[in-house]
C-alpha positions as CSV (number, residue, x, y, z in Angstrom):
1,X,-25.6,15.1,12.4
2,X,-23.9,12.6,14.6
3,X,-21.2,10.7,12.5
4,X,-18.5,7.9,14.4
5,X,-15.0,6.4,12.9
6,X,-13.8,3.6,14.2
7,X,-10.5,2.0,12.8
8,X,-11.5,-1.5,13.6
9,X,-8.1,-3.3,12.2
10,X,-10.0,-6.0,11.0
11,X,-13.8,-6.9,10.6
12,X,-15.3,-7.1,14.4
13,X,-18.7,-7.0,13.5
14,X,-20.1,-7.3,17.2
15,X,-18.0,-4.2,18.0
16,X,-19.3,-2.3,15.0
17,X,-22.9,-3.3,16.1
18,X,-22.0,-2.3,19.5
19,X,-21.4,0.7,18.4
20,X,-24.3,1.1,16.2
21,X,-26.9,0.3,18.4
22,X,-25.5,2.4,21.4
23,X,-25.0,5.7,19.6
24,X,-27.0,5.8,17.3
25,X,-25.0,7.5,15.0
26,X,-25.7,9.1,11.4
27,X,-22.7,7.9,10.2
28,X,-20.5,5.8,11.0
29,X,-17.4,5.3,9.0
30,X,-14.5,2.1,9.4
31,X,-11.1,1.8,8.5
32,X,-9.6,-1.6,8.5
33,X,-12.6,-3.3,8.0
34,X,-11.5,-6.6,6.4
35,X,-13.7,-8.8,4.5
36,X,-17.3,-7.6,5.4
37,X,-18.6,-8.7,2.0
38,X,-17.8,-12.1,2.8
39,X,-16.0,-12.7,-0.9
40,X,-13.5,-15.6,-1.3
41,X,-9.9,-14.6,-1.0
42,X,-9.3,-16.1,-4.9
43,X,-12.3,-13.7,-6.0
44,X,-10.9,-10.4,-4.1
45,X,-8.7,-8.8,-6.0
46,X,-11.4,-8.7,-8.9
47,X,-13.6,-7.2,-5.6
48,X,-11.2,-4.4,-4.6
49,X,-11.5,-0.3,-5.3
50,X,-15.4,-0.9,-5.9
51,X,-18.4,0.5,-3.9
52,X,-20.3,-2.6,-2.8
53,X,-23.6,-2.4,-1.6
54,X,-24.3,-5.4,1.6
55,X,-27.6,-5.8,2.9
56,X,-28.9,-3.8,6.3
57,X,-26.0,-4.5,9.1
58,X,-26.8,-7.1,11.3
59,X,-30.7,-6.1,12.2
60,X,-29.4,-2.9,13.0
61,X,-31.5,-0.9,10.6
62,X,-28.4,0.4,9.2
63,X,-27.5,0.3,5.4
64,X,-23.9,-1.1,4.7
65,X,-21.3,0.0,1.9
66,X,-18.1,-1.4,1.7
67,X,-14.9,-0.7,-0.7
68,X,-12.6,-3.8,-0.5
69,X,-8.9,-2.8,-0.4
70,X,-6.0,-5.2,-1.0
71,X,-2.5,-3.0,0.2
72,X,-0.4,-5.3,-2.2
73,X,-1.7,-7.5,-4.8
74,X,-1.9,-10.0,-5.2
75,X,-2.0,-11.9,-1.7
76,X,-2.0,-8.4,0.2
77,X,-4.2,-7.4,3.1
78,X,-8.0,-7.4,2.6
79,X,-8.0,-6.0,6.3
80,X,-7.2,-2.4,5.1
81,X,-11.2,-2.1,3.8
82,X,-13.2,0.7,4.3
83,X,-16.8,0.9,5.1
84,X,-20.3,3.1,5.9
85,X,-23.0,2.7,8.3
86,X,-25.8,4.8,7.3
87,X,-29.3,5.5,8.6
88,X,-30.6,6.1,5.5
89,X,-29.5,5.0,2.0
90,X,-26.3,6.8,0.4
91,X,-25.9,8.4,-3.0
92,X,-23.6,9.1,-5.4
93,X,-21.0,6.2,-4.0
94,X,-17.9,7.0,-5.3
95,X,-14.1,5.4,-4.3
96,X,-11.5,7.4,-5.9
97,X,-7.7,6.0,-6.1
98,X,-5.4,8.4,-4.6
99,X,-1.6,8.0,-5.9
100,X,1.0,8.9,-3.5
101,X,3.6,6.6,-4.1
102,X,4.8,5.7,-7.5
103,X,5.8,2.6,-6.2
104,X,3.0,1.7,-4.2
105,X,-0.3,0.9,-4.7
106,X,-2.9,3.6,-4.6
107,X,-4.9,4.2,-1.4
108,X,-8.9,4.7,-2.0
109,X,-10.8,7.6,-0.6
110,X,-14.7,6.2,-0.3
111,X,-16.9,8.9,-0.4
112,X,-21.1,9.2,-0.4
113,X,-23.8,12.0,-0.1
114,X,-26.4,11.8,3.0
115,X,-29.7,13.2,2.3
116,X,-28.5,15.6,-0.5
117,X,-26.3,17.8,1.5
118,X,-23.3,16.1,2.9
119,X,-20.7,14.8,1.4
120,X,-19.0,12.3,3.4
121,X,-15.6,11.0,2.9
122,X,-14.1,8.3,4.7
123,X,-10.0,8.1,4.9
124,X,-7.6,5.8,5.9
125,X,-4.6,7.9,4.8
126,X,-1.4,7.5,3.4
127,X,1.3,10.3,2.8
128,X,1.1,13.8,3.3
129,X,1.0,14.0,-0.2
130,X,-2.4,11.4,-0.4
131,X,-4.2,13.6,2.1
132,X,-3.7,16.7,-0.2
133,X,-4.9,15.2,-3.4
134,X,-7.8,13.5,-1.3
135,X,-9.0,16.5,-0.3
136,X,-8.6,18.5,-3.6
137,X,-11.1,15.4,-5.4
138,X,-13.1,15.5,-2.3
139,X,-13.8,19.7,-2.9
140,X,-14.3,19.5,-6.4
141,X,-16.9,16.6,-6.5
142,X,-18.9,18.7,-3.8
143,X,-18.4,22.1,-4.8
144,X,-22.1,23.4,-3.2
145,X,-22.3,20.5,-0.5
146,X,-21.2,20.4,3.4
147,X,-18.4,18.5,3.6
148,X,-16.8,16.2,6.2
149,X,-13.5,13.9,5.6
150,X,-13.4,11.7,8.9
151,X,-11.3,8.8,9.5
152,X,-7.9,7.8,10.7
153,X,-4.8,10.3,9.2
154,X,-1.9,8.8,10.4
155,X,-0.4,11.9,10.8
156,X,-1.6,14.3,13.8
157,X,-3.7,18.0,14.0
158,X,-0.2,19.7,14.2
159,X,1.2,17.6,11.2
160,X,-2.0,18.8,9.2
161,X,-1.3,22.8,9.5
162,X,2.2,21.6,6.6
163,X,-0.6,20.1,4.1
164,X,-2.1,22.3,1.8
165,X,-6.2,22.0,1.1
166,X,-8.8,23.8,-0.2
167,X,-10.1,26.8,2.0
168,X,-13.8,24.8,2.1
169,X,-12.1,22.8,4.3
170,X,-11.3,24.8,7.2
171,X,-12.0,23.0,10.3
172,X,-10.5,20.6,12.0
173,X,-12.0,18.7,15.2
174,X,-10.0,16.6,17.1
175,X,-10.2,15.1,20.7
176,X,-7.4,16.2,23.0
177,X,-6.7,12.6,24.3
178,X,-5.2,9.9,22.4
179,X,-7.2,8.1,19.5
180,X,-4.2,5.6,19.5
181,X,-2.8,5.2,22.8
182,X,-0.3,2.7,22.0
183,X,1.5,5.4,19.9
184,X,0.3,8.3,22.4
185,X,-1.0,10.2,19.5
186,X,-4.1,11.7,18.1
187,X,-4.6,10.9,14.7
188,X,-8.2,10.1,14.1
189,X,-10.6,13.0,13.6
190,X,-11.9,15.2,11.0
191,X,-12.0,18.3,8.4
192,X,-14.8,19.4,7.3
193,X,-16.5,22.7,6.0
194,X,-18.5,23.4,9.1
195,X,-18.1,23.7,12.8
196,X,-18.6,21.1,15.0
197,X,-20.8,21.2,18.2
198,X,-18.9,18.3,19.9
199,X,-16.2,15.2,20.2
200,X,-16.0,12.8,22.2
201,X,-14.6,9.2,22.7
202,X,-17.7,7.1,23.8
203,X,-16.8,3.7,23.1
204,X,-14.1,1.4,25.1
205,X,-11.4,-0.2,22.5
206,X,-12.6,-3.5,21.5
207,X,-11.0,-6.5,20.5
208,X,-7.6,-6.5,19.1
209,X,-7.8,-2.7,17.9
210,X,-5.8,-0.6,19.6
211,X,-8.0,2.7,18.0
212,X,-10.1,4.4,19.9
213,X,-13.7,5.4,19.0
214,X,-14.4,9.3,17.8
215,X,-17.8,10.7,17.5
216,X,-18.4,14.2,16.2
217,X,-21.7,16.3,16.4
218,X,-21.9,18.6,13.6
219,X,-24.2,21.9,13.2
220,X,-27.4,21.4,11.1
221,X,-26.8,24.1,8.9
C-alpha cells in the first residue's frame, strides 16, 4: 500500500492533484490543509473537529475527507486542517481531540480504516506529550488492525526514541534527507505496526510550503 503526506501549509489544490495524479498513491494524507470545504469563515468554528465528507477531488477519482481545525478560536487559523485522499471510500471516520496543553486548544488526530485492515491516522502534532496520547487512542481503536500514523511530528526520529507508545507500534520509517529543509530537519514520516518496503521524496516543494513530500510503500501483509 502506497500512502503520501504532504504538509501543504495552506490549501494548494493544484499541488495536491499534482500529486495525486502522478503517484498514484493509496493514501494520501495533508496537514495544513486550510479551507478545502469551502465553508464561510463566520460558519467555521461551528465546522471545526468534524469529519466532513467533500465530493471526489478535483476529477481525480479520489474520495476527499477533511477535519477543519481552528488553532485558536475564535478568529484562529483554519490553515492548520487536516485531510485524506483515498482510492476507495474510508470507514469508521473518526477525529479525536488530543489535550496537551491545559491552556491551549486541543490538536485533532483524524483517523479512517482502508479496506477493513488499516487503520490510518493522520497527525499534525503538538507536544511530546500529544504524540503519546495519540498513539495510545490510535492502538486501542485498532486493536486487531495494521496500523500506520503518518504525517508531520514536529519533533524528529531521534526525538521519538524519549516518547513512550504502545509496542504495536514499533516501526518507524523516515527519509534520511530533510522533510523540512528550511529547519534542516526530518520530521515528517511515520510509525506504524509493519515494515515498510520503501521511502522516498518524489515530489518537488510546491508553492509557498517549505515541506517536502514523503511517500511510504508498506508490505501487504
Amino acid at each position: 500500500m502506497r500512502v503520501l503526506t504532504w504538509n501543504s501549509q495552506g490549501l494548494s489544490k493544484p499541488g495536491i492533484e499534482n500529486r495525486l495524479n502522478s503517484r498514484k498513491p493509496n493514501i494520501m494524507v495533508v496537514q495544513e490543509a486550510g479551507n478545502l470545504g469551502g465553508i464561510p469563515t463566520a460558519n467555521i468554528d461551528d465546522a471545526c473537529n468534524k469529519v466532513h465528507v467533500l465530493n471526489i477531488f478535483n476529477d481525480t477519482g479520489y474520495f476527499t475527507y477533511w477535519v477543519p481545525w481552528v488553532r485558536t478560536s475564535p478568529g484562529g487559523n483554519v490553515r492548520c486542517s487536516l485531510a485524506i485522499f483515498s482510492d476507495s471510500q474510508l470507514e469508521m471516520l473518526r477525529v479525536q481531540e488530543i489535550i496537551d496543553d491545559p491552556f491551549c486548544p486541543p490538536r485533532p488526530l483524524f483517523w479512517a480504516v482502508y479496506k477493513t485492515y488499516w487503520a490510518i491516522g493522520n497527525i499534525h502534532a503538538g507536544g511530546k506529550a500529544y504524540i503519546a496520547n495519540a498513539f495510545t487512542h490510535f492502538c486501542h481503536a485498532h486493536p486487531h488492525r495494521h496500523k500506520i500514523i503518518i504525517g508531520d511530528y514536529n519533533q524528529t526520529p531521534s526525538a521519538m526514541k524519549t516518547i513512550s507508545h504502545p509496542d504495536a507500534l514499533c516501526y518507524l520509517t523516515a527519509t534520511k534527507d530533510a522533510t523540512r529543509p528550511a529547519s534542516n530537519k526530518v520530521i515528517d514520516f511515520a510509525i506504524s505496526s509493519m515494515a515498510a518496503d520503501n521511502v522516498c521524496m518524489p515530489m518537488p516543494r510546491y508553492g509557498a510550503s517549505d515541506h517536502e513530500t514523503v511517500e511510504i510503500d508498506f508490505k501487504e501483509s
